[in-house]
N, C-alpha and C positions, 0 to 999 in steps of 0.2 A: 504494500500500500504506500502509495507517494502522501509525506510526510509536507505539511503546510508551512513555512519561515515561520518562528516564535514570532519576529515582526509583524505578521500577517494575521494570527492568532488572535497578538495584544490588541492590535486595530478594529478586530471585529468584534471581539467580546467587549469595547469602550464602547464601539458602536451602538451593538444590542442594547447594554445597561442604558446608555443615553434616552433612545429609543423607549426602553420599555418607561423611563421616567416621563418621558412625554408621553405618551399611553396613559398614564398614570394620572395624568393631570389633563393631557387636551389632545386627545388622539383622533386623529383625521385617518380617512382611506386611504392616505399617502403615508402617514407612519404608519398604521397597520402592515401596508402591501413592504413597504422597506422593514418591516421586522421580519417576516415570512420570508422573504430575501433573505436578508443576515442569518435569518433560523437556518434557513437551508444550505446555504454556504458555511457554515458553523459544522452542519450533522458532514457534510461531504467532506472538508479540512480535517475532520477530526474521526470519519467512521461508525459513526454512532446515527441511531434514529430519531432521537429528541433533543431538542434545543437543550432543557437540563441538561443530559448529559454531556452535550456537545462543550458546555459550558465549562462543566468541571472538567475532562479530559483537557481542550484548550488551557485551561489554568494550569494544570500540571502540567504542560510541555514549554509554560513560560519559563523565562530565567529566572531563577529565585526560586522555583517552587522545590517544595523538599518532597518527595518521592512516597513518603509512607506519611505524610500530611494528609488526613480524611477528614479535617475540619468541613470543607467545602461540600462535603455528602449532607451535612444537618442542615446548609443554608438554602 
């Protein structure tokens, strides 16, 4: 499986979070369809079927992250 740049990872999970904050507060058909984007390019970067997981997978392949770190499964 081809492996996504850490750079490209960090980029789209700021994205997503950004995104889902405006969802959160004033979310238009144009945030929505660009979150469903991002979800989708998240699950395919990363090999997984849900945005959750894609999420946390991406986070572990960032730099910094420590390996046997499962904080991120509670959140």
């Amino acid at each position: 499986m081809l492996m996504a740049h850490p750079a490209v990872l960090k980029n789209l999970v700021e994205q997503y979070e950004t995104l889902r904050m405006l969802q959160a507060e004033d979310g238009g058909p144009e945030v929505r369809q660009r979150m469903d984007d991002l979800a989708y390019t998240l699950c395919v970067a990363t090999g997984t079927g849900d945005v959750d997981a894609a999420l946390i997978a991406a986070r572990h392949r960032l730099p910094g992250a420590r390996p046997q770190d499962d904080s991120l499964l509670s959140a």
